[in-house]
Structures are given as structure tokens and as C-alpha cells.
C-alpha positions as CSV (number, residue, x, y, z in Angstrom):
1,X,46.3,5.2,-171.0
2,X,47.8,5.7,-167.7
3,X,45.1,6.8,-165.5
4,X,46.1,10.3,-163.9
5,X,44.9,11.0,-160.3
6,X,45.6,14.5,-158.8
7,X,46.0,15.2,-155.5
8,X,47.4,18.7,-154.3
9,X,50.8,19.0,-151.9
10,X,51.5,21.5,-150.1
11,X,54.9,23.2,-151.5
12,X,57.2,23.9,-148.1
13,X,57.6,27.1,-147.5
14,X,61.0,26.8,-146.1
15,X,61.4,24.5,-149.1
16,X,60.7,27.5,-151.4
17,X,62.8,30.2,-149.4
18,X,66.0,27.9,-149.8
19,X,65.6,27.7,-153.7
20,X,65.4,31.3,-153.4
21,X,68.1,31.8,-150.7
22,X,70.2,30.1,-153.0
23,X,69.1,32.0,-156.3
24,X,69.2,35.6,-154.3
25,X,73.3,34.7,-153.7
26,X,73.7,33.4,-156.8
27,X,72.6,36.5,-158.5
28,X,74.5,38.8,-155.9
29,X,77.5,37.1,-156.6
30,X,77.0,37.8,-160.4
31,X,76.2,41.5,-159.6
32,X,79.7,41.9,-157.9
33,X,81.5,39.8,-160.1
34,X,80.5,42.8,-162.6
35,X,81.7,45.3,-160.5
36,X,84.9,44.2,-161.4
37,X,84.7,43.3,-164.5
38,X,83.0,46.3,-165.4
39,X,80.9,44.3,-167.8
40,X,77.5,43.6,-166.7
41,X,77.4,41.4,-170.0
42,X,77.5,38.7,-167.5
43,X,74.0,38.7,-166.7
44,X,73.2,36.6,-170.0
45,X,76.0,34.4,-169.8
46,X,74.6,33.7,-166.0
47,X,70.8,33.2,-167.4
48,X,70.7,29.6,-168.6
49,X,72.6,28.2,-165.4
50,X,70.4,30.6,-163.3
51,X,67.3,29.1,-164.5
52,X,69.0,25.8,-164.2
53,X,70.0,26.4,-160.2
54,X,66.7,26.8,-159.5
55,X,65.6,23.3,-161.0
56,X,68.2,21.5,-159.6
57,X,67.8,23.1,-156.4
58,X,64.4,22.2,-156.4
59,X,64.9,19.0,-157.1
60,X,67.6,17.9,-154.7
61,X,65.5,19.5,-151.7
62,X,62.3,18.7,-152.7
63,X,60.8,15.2,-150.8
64,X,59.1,13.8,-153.4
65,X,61.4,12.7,-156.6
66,X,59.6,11.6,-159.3
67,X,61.1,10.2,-163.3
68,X,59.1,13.1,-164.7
69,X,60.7,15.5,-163.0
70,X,64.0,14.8,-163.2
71,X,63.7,14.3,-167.3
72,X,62.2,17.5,-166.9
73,X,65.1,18.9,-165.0
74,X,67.6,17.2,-167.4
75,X,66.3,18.9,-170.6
76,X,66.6,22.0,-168.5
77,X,70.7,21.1,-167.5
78,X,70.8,20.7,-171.6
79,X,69.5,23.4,-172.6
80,X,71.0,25.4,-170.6
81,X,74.9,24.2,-171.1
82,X,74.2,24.7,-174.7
83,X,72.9,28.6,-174.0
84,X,75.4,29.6,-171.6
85,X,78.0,27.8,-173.7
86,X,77.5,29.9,-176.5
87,X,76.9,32.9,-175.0
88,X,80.1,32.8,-173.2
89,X,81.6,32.3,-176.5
90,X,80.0,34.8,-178.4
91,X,81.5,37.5,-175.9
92,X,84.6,36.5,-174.8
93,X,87.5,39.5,-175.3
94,X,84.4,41.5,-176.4
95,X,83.6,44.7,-175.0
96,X,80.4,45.5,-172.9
97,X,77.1,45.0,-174.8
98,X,75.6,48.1,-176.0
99,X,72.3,48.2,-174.4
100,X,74.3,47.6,-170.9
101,X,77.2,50.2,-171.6
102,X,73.9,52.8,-172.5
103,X,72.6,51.8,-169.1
104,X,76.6,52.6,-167.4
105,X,76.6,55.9,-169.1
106,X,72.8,57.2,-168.6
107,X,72.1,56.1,-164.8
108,X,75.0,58.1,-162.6
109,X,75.2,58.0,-159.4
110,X,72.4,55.6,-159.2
111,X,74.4,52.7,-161.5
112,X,75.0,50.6,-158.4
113,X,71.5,50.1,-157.1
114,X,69.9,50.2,-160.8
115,X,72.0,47.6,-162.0
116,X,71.3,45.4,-158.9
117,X,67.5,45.3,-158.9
118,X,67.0,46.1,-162.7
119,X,69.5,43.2,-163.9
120,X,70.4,41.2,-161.5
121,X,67.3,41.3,-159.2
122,X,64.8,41.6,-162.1
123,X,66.7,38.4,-163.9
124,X,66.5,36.3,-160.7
125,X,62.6,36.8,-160.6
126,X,62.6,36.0,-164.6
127,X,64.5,32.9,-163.9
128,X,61.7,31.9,-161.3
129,X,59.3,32.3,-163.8
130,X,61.0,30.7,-166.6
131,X,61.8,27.7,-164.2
132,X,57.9,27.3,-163.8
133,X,57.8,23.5,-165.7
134,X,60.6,22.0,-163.2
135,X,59.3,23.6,-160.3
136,X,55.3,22.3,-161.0
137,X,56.5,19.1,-162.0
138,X,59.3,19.0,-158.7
139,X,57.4,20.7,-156.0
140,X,53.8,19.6,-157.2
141,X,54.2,16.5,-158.1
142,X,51.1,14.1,-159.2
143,X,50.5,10.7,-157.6
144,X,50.7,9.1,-161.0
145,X,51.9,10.4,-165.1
146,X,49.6,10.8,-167.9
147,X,52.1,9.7,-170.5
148,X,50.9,10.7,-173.4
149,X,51.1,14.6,-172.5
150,X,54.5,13.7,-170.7
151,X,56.0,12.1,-174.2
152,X,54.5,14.8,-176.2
153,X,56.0,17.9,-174.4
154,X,59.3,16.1,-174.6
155,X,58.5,15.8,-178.3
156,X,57.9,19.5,-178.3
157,X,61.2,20.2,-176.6
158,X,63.6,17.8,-178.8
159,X,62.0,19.7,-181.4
160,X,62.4,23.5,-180.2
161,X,66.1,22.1,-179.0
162,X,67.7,21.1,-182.6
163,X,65.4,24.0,-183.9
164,X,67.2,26.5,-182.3
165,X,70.8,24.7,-182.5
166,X,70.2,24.2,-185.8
167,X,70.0,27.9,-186.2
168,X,72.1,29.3,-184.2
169,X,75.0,27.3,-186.0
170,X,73.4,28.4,-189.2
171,X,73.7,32.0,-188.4
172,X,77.3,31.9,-186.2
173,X,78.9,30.2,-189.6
174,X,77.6,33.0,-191.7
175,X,79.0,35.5,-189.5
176,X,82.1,34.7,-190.0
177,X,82.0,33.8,-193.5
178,X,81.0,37.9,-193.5
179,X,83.6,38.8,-191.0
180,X,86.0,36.9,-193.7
181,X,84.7,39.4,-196.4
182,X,82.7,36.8,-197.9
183,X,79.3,38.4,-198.6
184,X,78.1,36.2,-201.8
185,X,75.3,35.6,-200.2
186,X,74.6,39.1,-198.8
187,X,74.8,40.5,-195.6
188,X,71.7,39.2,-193.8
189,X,70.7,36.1,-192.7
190,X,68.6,34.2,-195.3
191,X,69.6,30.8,-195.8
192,X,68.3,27.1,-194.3
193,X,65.9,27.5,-191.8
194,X,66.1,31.3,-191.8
195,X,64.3,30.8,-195.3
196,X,61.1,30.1,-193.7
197,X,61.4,31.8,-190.6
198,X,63.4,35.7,-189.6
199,X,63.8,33.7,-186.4
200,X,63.8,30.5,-186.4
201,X,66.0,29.9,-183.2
202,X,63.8,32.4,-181.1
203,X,61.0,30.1,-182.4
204,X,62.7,26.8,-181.3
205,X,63.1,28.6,-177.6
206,X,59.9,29.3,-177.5
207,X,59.2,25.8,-178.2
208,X,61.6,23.9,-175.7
209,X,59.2,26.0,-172.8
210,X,55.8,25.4,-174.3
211,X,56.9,21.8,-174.7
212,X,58.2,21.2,-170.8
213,X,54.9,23.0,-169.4
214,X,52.9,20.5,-171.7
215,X,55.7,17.4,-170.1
216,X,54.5,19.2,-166.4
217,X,50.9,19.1,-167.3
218,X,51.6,14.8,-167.8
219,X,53.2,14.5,-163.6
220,X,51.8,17.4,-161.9
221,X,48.8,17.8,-159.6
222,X,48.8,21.5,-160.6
223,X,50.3,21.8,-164.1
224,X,48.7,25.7,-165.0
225,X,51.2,27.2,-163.1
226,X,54.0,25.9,-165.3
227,X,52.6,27.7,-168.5
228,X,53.5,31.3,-167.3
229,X,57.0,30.0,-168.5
230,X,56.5,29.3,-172.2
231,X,53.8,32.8,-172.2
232,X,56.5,34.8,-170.3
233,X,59.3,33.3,-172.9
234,X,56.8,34.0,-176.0
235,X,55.6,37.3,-174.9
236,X,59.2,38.6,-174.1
237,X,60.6,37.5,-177.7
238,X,57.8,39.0,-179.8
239,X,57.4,42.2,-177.8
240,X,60.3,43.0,-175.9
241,X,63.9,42.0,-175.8
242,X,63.9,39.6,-178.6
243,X,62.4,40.2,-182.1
244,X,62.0,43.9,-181.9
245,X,65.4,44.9,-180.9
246,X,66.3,42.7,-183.7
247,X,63.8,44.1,-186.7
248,X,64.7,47.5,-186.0
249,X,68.2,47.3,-185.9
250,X,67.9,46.1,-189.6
251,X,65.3,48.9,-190.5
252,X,65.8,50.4,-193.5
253,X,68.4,48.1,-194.8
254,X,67.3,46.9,-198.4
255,X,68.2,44.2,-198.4
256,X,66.3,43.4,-195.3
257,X,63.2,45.1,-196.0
258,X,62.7,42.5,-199.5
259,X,63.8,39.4,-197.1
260,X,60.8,40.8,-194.8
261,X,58.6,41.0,-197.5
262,X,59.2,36.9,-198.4
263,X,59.8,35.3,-194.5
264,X,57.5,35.0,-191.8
265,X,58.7,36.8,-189.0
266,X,58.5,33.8,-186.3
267,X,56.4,31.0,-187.3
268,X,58.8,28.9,-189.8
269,X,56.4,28.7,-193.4
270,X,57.4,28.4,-197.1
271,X,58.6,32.0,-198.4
272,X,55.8,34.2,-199.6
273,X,55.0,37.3,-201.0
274,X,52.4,38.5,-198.2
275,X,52.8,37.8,-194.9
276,X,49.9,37.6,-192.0
């Protein structure tokens, strides 16, 4: 075992106002971009790279580079090319996302500054947050890596990565085998991995986080801070924007209700009759 000795550095402050110099324009610059476009459906297409600015960012102005970081940093650029990717893709010639076009509608006069500090704003301080492994394992970096927590979060990560590609590719190719009319198999999502879990590729992302904050704990001096990302990422899916938007969207569907009654709502485990 790799002895791990911690020491404490003190993060620049004019360090940590250029990563978020740099973030505050790049979210500005979203924000007008959907002025024009009139689609404020941008702001998840913008998410992944966002979070992936300020790693990089980090990174490249930090003074101390270390491996871990950087391998760190690079699950990070691959994760979030494979996001943004399919996010792009999944709304391309579509028209603005409900829950953003309720927004349009509802706020008046106030759109403008509402959709600047509630998206755009908001996001920028979520990506911060999100971006906690890179930026413990960049900007508090420890004299020396305890490799086996540094190999194990990147185990974690692989894992929650073809997890949730795995997924996603599931569920995109049975869209449009119902979009084709084909509904053989029903109309929900039940198949492969989303046998043992109702969201198997919000479980894989929760995953990727919990697994780079465990690769920070292995090369930082201060390695709590990075767990506010997988908690945030976790908390947000369960309880917020991910798996209740999702659940009672479907409500009432019969066919839904009997797959809820078999699948475990996050945590993937063999099909059952009661679930706790």
C-alpha cells in the first residue's frame, strides 16, 4: 500500500475566480444564445460540457498537476461528450421542452431575469457542485495517492458509465421501435437492464459521481468536499428533477403500475413482487 500523507494547500483565490469568470460567461453566453433561439432547451444540452469547463479549467490553471487528477478530469471529458452528445440528438428539430415552454408562458414580464438566474445562473452553481471530484482532486491535491481508493472509484465509474450507456441505448432503440408502431412488447420500458431497475441509467449516473469522489478521496488532501457531488447528483434524481417527474408522468398507466409492482425503482435487483 501506497502510504498517503496529507498536507493542506491553499486553493488561489484568483485561481478560483477565473474558473468561475470563465463558467459565469459561459453560461451568459448560453442564456443569450436562447434568446434567439427561443428554446431555453439548451441549458441541458450545455450541462455536461459545463461541468466539464470547469474541470478542465481547473486543471490547466491550477499549479500543481497531478496523474490522478487528470484521469479524473478525463472520465469527466467522457462522460460528458457522451451526455451532451445525446442530448443534442434527442432534441434536434424538436420544439421547446415542456417544463421550459410552462416556464415562457407563466413568468411575463419577468421571463428575462427568471430564466437568467433560475436556469442559467442556478445551473452554473450546480455545475460547481457537480464538478466537486475534479476540483478536490485539481485544486487540493495530496503529496502522494492511496491507490487502492484511487482504482476503486474508477472501478465505480466504468461501471456507472456502461451502466447508464447501456441503458440509454436500450431505451432510445425502443422508442423508436414504438414510434414505428411496433408495441409487441408494450408501451413502457421493461426490458434488459430496465427488468431489474425502473432506472437503471439514473442509477449508473449516480454511480460515475460516487465513484470519482471515492477516486478524489485516493489524491486529495481534502477529499470530503468532493462527496457533495455524488449526494447532490443522488438527491436531485430521487427527489427532484429525475425519478419523480418520471413516475408521475406514467401514473395511472396499467401497464406501468404492474411493472412498478415487479421492478425496483433505482437500485437494479431481480424482479419481485414487493418492493422495499
Amino acid at each position: 500500500m501506497i502510504p498517503h500523507e496529507y498536507y493542506l494547500p491553499a486553493i488561489s483565490p484568483v485561481l478560483l475566480s477565473a474558473v468561475l469568470s470563465i463558467l459565469l460567461v459561459y453560461v451568459s453566453c448560453g442564456f443569450l444564445i436562447s434568446l434567439f433561439t427561443k428554446n431555453n432547451g439548451l441549458a441541458d444540452v450545455l450541462y455536461g460540457p459545463g461541468i466539464l469547463l470547469v474541470s478542465l479549467s481547473a486543471y490547466l490553471l491550477s499549479f500543481t498537476k497531478t496523474t490522478g487528477a487528470l484521469v479524473i478530469v478525463g472520465a469527466v471529458l467522457v462522460w460528458s461528450v457522451r451526455l451532451a452528445t445525446r442530448i443534442y440528438r434527442k432534441n434536434r428539430g424538436k420544439a421547446e421542452d415542456f417544463r421550459y415552454k410552462t416556464w415562457r408562458d407563466t413568468w411575463g414580464n419577468t421571463f428575462l431575469v427568471r430564466s437568467y438566474f433560475q436556469i442559467y445562473i442556478l445551473q452554473g452553481v450546480i455545475m460547481v457542485l457537480v464538478a466537486a471530484p475534479s476540483l478536490t482532486a485539481t485544486l487540493l491535491p495530496s503529496s502522494s495517492i492511496f491507490l487502492p481508493a484511487f482504482i476503486f472509484g474508477m472501478v465505480l465509474w466504468v461501471s456507472g458509465f456502461v451502466l447508464e450507456a447501456r441503458a440509454d441505448y436500450e431505451l432510445d432503440t425502443f422508442i423508436r421501435e414504438v414510434k414505428r408502431g411496433d408495441t409487441s412488447r408494450g408501451k413502457i420500458m421493461k426490458f434488459g437492464l430496465w427488468a431489474y431497475s425502473r432506472h437503471p441509467n439514473y442509477f449508473g449516473e449516480s454511480l460515475q459521481w460516487w465513484g470519482l469522489a471515492v477516486a478524489a478521496t485516493g489524491v486529495s488532501s481534502l477529499p470530503l468536499f468532493a462527496y457533495i457531488s455524488p449526494v447532490l447528483i443522488t438527491f436531485l434524481l430521487l427527489k427532484v428533477s429525475g425519478v419523480p417527474l418520471l413516475e408521475k408522468h406514467f401514473e395511472g398507466d396499467p401497464e406501468w403500475e404492474e411493472y412498478k409492482t415487479k421492478t425496483s425503482v433505482f437500485f437494479p435487483r431481480s424482479p419481485q413482487k414487493i418492493l422495499l
